[in-house]
LUMMI-912395 format. One record per residue: residue number from 1; y, z, x of N, C-alpha, C in turn; chain. Coordinates in steps of 0.001 Angstrom, whole numbers. Each point is the difference from the previous one (the first is absolute). Example, Ala and Ser with C-alpha at 12.3 -4.5 7.8 and 13.67 -1.06 7.14 Angstrom:
2
1/-5690/7800/13190/1190/0/-890/1200/0/900/A
2/1050/-720/-350/1190/60/820/1090/730/-770/A
//
This chain:
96
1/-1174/0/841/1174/0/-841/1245/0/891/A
2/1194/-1042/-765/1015/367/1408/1101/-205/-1228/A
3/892/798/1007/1254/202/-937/462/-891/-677/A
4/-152/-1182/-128/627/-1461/-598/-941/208/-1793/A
5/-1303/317/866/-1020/304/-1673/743/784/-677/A
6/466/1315/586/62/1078/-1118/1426/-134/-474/A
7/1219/-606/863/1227/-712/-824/-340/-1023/-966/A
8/-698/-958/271/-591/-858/-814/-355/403/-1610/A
9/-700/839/262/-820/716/-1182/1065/1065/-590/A
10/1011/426/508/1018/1184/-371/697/-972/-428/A
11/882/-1095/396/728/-1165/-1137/-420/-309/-763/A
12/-1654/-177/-306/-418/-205/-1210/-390/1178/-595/A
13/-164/1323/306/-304/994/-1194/2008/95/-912/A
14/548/39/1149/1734/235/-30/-2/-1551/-1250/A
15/153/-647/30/312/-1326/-589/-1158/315/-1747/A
16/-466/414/532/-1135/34/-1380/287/968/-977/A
17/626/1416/794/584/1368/-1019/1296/-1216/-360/A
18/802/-279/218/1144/-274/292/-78/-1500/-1464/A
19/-918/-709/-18/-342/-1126/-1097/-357/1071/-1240/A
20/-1623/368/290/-542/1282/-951/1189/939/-946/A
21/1002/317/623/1025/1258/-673/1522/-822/-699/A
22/-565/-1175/-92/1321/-880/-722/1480/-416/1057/A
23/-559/945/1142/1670/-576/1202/-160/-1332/464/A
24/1424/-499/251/612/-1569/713/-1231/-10/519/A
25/-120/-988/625/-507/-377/1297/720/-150/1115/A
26/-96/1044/949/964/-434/1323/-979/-239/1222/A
27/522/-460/1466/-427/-283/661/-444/1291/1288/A
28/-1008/552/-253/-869/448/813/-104/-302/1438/A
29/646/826/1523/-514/-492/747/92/1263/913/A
30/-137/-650/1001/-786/1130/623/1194/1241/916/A
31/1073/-307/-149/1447/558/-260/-48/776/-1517/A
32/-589/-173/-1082/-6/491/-1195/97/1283/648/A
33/1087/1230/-994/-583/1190/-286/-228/714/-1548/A
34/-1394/-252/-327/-431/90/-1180/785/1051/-809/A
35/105/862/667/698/1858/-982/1769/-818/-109/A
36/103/-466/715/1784/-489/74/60/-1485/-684/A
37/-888/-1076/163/410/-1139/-766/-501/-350/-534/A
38/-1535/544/-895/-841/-436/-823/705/615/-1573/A
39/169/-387/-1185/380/679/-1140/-1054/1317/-646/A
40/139/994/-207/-761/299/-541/-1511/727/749/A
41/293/-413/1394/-1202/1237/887/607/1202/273/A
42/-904/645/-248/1054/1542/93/-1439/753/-71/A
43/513/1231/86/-1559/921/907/-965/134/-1263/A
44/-227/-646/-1769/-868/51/-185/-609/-1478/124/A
45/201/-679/466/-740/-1587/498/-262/-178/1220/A
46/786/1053/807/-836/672/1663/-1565/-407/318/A
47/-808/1261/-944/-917/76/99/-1115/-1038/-511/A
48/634/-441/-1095/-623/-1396/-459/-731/-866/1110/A
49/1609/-553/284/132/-1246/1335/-1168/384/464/A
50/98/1042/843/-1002/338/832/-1174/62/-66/A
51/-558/805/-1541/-1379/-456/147/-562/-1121/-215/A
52/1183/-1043/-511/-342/-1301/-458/-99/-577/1697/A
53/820/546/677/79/-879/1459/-1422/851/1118/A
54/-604/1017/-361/-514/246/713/-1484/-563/-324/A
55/-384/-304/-1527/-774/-786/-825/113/-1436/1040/A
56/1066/-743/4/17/-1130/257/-421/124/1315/A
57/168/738/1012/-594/-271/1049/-1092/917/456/A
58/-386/833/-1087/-1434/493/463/244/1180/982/A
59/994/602/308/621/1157/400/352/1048/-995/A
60/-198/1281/848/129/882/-380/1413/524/576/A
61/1227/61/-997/993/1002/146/389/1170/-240/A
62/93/1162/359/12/1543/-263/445/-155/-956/A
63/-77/780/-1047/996/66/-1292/893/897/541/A
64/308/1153/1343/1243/506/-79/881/-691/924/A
65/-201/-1672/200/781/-468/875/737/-895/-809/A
66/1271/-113/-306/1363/-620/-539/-58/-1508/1143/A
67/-259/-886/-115/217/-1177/1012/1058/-838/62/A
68/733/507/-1136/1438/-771/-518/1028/916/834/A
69/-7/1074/721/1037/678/446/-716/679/1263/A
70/1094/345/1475/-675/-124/860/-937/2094/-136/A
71/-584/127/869/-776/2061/-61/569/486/-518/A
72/1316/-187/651/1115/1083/-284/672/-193/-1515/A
73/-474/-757/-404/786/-254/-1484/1423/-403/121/A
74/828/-655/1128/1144/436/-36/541/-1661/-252/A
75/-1090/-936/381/587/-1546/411/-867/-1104/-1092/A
76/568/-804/-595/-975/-855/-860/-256/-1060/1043/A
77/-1269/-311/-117/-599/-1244/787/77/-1152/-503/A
78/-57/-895/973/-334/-1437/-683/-1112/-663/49/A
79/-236/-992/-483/-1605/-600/-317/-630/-515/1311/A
80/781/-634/979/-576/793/1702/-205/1200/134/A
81/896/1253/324/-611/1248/23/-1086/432/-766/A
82/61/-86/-1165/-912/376/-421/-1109/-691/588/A
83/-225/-1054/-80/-1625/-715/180/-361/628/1328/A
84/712/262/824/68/191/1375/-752/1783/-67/A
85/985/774/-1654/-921/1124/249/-1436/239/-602/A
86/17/-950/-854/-1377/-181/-979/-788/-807/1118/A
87/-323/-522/1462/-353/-398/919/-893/1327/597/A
88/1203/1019/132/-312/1254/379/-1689/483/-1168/A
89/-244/-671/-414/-1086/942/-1348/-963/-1025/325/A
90/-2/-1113/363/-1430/-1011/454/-980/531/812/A
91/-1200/-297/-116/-1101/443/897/447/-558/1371/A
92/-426/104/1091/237/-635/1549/-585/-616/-61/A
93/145/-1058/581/-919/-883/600/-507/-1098/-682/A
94/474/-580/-938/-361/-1008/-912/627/-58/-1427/A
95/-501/-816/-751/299/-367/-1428/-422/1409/-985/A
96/544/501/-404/-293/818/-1344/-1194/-450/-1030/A
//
């Protein structure tokens, strides 16, 4: 699995809440920061995303880990950072 998969797959869980919940369609990229320019994600569609994104790639994400904002709670990420920390949760050494 390499980080390009799990952005890949995070624009499309992001793009799919985002069709699914009646919002525009905007353009997704990897500069996106979902909590700041998506309509309508907010911390109860947090957890959603996630298990929908951890589904999609067959990973397991802690449920007490927030991936939209950095440990500290203090910084919202963008759809690079994030994939970069949902990277952090892949098995080593191969494909998931």
């Amino acid at each position: 699995m390499t980080i390009e998969d799990i952005r890949t797959r995070l624009i499309d869980v992001l793009r799919l809440i985002q069709e699914e919940s009646g919002y525009p369609e905007i353009e997704i990229t990897e500069t996106t920061c979902p909590v700041v320019d998506l309509v309508g994600f907010d911390s109860k569609m947090w957890p959603v995303s996630m298990g929908m994104l951890s589904d999609e790639l067959g990973i397991e994400i802690p449920v007490d880990v927030n991936i939209y904002l950095t440990p500290d709670g203090k910084r919202k990420l963008t759809v690079a950072e994030i994939a970069a920390r949902v990277l952090t949760f892949a098995p080593k050494g191969g494909a998931a």
